[in-house]
PLY file of the C-alpha trace (Angstrom):
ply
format ascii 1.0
element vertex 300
property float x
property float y
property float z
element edge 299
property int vertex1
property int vertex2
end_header
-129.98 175.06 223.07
-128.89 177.95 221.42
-132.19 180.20 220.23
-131.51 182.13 216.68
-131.79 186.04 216.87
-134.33 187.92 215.67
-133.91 190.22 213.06
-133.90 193.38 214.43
-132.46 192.23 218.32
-128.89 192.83 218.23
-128.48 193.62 215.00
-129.19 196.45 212.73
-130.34 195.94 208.71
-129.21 198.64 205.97
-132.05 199.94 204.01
-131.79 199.16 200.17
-131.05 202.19 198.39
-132.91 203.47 196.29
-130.68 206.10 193.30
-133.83 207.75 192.11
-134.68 209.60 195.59
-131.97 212.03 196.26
-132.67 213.03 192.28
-136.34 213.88 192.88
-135.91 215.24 196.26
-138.35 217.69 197.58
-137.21 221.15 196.38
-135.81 223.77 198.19
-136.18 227.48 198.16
-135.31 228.89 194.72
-135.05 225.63 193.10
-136.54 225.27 189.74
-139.66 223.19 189.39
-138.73 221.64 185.75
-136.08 222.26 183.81
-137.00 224.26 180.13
-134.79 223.49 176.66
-132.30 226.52 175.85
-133.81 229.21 173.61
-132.69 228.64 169.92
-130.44 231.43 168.57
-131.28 233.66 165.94
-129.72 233.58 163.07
-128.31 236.78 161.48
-128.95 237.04 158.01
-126.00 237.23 155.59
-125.22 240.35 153.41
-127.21 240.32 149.72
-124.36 240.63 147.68
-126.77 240.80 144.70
-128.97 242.90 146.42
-126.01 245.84 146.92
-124.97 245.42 143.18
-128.54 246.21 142.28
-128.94 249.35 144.58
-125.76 250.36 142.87
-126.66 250.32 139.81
-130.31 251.51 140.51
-128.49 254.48 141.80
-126.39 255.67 138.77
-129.07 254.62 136.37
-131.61 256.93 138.23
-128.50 259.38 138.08
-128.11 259.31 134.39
-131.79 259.15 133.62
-131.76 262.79 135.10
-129.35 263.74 132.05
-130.96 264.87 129.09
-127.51 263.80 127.39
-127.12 260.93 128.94
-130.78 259.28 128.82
-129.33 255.99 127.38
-127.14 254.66 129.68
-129.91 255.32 132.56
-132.25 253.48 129.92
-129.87 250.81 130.05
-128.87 250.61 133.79
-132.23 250.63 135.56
-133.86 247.55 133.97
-130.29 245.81 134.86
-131.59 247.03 138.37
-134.61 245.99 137.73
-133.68 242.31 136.95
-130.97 242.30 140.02
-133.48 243.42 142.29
-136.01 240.55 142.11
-133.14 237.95 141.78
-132.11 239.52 145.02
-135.65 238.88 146.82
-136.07 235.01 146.36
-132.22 234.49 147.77
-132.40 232.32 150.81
-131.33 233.36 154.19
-130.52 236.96 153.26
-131.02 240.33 153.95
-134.21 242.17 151.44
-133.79 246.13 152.26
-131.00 246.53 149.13
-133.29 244.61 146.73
-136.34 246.20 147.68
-134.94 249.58 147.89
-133.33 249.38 144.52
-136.59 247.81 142.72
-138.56 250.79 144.16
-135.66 253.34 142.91
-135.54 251.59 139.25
-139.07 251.88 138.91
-138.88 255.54 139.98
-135.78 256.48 137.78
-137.78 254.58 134.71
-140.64 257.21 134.89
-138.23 259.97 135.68
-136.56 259.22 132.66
-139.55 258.44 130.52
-140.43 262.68 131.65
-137.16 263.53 130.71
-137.04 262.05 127.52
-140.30 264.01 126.09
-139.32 267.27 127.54
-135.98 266.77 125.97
-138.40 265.74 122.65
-140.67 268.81 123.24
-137.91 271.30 123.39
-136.30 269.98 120.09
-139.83 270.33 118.40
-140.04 273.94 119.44
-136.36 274.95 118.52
-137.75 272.90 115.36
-140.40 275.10 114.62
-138.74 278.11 115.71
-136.05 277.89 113.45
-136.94 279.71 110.43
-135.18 282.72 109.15
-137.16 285.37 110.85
-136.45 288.98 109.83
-137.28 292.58 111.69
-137.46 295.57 110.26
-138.18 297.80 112.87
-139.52 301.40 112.03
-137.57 304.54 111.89
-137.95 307.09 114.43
-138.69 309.82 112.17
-140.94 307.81 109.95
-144.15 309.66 109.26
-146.20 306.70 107.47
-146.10 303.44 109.10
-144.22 301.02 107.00
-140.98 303.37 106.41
-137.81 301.68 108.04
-134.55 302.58 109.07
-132.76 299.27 109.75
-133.04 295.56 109.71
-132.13 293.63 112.73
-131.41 289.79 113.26
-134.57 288.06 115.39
-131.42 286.95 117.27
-130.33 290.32 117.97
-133.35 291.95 119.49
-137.22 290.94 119.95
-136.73 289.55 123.59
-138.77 290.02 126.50
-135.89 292.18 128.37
-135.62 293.96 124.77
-138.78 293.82 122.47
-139.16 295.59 119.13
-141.43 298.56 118.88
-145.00 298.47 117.74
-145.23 299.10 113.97
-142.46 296.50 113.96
-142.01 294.08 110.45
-141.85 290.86 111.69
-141.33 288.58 108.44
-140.21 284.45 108.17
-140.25 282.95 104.78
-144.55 282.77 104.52
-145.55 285.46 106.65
-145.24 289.00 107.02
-146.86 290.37 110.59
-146.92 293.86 111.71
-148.29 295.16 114.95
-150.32 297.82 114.22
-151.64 299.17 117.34
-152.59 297.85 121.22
-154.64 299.74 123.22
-155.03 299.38 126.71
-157.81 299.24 128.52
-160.17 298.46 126.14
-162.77 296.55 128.42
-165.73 298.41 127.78
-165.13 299.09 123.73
-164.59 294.67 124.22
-168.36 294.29 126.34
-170.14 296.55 123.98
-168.79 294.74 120.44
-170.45 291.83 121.34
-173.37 290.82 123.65
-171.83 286.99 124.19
-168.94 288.93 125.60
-168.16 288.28 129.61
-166.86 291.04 132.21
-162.99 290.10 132.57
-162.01 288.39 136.27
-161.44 290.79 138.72
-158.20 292.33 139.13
-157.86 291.56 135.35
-159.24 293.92 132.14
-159.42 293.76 128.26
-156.68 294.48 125.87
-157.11 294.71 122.04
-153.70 294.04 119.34
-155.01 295.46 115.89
-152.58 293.28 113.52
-151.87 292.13 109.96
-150.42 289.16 108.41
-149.82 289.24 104.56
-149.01 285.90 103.25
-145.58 285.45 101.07
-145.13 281.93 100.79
-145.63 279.53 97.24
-148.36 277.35 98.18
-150.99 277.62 95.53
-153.72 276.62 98.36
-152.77 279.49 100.26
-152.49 279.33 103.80
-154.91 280.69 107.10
-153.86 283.70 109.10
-154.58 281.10 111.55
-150.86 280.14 111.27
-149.68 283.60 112.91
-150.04 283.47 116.49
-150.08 286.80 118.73
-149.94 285.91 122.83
-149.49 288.11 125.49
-147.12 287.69 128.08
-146.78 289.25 131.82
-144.63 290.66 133.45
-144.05 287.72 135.82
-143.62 285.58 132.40
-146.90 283.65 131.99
-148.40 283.41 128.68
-152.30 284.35 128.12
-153.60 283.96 124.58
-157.47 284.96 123.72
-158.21 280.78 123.47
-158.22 281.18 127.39
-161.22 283.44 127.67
-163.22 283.65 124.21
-164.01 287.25 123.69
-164.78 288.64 120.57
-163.45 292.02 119.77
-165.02 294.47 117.14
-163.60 294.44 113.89
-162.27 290.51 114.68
-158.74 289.03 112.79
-160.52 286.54 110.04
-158.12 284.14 111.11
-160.06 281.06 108.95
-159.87 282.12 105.79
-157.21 281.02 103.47
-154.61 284.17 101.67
-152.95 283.77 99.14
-149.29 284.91 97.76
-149.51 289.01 98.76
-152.91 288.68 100.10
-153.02 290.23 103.57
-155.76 290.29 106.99
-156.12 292.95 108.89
-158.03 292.75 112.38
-157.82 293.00 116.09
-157.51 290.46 118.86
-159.34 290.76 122.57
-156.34 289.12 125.33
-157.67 289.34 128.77
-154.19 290.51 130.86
-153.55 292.17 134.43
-154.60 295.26 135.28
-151.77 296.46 137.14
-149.09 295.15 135.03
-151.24 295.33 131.56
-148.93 297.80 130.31
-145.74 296.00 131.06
-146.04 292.88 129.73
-144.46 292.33 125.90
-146.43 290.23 123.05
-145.21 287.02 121.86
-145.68 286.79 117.91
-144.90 283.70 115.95
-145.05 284.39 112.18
-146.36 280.92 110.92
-145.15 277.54 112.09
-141.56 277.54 111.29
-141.19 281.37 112.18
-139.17 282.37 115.47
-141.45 283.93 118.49
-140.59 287.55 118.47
-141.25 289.98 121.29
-143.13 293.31 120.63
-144.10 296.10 123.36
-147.53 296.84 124.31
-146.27 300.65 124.22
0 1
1 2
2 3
3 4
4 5
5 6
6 7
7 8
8 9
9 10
10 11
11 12
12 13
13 14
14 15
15 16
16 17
17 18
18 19
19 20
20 21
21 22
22 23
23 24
24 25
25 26
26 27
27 28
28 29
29 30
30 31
31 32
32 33
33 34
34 35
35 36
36 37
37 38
38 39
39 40
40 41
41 42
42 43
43 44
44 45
45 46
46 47
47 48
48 49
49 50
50 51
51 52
52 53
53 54
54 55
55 56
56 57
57 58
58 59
59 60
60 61
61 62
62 63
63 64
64 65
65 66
66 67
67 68
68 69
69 70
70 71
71 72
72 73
73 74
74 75
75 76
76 77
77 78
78 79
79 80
80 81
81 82
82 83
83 84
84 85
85 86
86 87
87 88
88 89
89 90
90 91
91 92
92 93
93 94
94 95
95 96
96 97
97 98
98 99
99 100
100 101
101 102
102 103
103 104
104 105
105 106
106 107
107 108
108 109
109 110
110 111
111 112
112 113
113 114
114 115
115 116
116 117
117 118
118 119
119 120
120 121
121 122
122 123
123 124
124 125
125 126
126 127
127 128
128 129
129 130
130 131
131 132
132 133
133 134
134 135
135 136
136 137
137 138
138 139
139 140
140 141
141 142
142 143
143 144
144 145
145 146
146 147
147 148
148 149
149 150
150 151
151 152
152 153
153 154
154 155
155 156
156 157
157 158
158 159
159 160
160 161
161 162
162 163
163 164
164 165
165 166
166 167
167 168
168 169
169 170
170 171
171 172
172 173
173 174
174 175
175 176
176 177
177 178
178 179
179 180
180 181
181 182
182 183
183 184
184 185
185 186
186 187
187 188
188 189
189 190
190 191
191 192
192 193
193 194
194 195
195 196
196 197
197 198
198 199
199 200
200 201
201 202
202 203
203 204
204 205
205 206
206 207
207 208
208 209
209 210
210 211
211 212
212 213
213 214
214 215
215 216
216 217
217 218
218 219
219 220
220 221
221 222
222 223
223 224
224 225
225 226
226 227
227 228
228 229
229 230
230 231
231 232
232 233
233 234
234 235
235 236
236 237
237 238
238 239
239 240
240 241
241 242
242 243
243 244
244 245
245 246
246 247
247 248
248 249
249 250
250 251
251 252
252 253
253 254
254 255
255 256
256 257
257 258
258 259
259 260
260 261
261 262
262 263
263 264
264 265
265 266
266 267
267 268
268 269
269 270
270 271
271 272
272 273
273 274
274 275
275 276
276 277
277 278
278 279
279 280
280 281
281 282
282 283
283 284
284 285
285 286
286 287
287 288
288 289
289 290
290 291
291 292
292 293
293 294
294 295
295 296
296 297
297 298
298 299
């Protein structure tokens, strides 16, 4: 009789295998625990073509708006900038430092050339008003009663700060004669006492007083005010005081309100509060009327 083996007598059994065991397998030193999806890359933006076009053109337009002669075509470049600028913002996937820069430099350049443009306008308005044909007849050396002359020069040709005319000067446009009569220097107490409303002058600073006269030669049946002649003093340094900046009222006052007619002339001084230690080398600045030139007088 013939007795079956055993399993296991004799005879050895394989083990099913089992794939998934050797993949999980205990780790070893240095062996990551789980493994972690790559990092996504970061995508470099692409050049703003539109953006570099509208720093370009941001640039010359601020350029030109810097040119009194050329104020248009900055007028006309920088809102071209302008409109580049914020197309260049809202374009997808691309770089915003151009556009940004040049919508910050077109708004800049616009109010640089918006300054421009009314200094340009202010200057033409004074070489406006400044243009009539102002005559000086300066007075002769030898003369021994003011009004006597010895020549007659162009405004153009004299009456400038580096070269004023003389006191006693005819300064004459086509509605005003002015004549400088007299200045006298230091004239801060003779300016206190004349009126009691008067203030001490700043320190470092004292009273001058211009006796004047303005004689009115135009054709307007209404006349005109002496008002129209203005008399400034300027520094040495080249900063103009007029007596609006500290209201003083000097004895014997220019009646500057009332109207003159044809050959009617004013006669009267003027309180200017200047610097003490340059008072007597400054120049005044006198304008006769509106459309006369300014014309430079000394002080001495």
């Amino acid at each position: 009789m013939t007795t079956p083996e055993l399993p296991g007598v004799g005879s050895q059994q394989t083990a099913p295998h089992h794939p998934n065991q050797s993949a999980f397998a205990q780790p070893g030193p240095g062996t990551p625990m789980q493994a972690f999806p790559p990092q996504p890359t970061k995508v470099k933006k692409q050049r703003n073509v539109v953006g570099l076009v509208a720093l370009i053109v941001a640039v010359l337009g601020f350029i030109f708006a810097c040119i009194p002669g050329a104020l248009i075509i900055g007028w006309i470049l920088l809102p071209i900038a302008f409109v580049l600028s914020l197309v260049s913002l809202f374009l997808k996937d691309k770089a915003k430092w151009m556009g940004v820069t040049a919508l910050l430099l077109s708004i800049v350049g616009t109010i640089v050339g918006v300054a421009v443009f009314f200094s340009v306008i202010a200057t033409s308005v004074d070489n406006a008003i400044g243009s009539g044909d102002t005559t000086v007849v300066q007075p002769s050396a030898d003369a021994g009663v003011k009004g006597e002359v010895a020549q007659e020069k162009s405004a153009s040709d004299a009456g400038t700060r580096e070269n004023p005319h003389p006191i006693g000067s005819v300064i004459e446009s086509d509605d005003w004669r002015v004549v400088i009569n007299s200045v006298t220097l230091a004239a801060t107490d003779a300016v206190i006492a004349a009126n009691s409303f008067n203030e001490p002058p700043a320190v470092g600073s004292e009273y001058i007083v211009v006796n004047y006269s303005a004689t009115y030669i135009g054709d307007d049946p209404n006349g005109q005010m002496p008002a129209f002649v203005s008399v400034e003093y300027v520094t040495a340094d080249g900063k103009t005081v007029n007596g609006l900046d500290k209201m003083v009222i000097a004895a014997d006052a220019m009646d500057s309100t009332s109207a003159l007619y044809a050959g009617g002339t004013a006669t009267g001084n003027k309180a200017i509060e200047v610097p003490t230690a340059t008072a007597g080398q400054g120049v005044l600045a006198v304008r006769p009327g509106m459309l006369g030139d300014k014309i430079f007088v000394a002080v001495k």
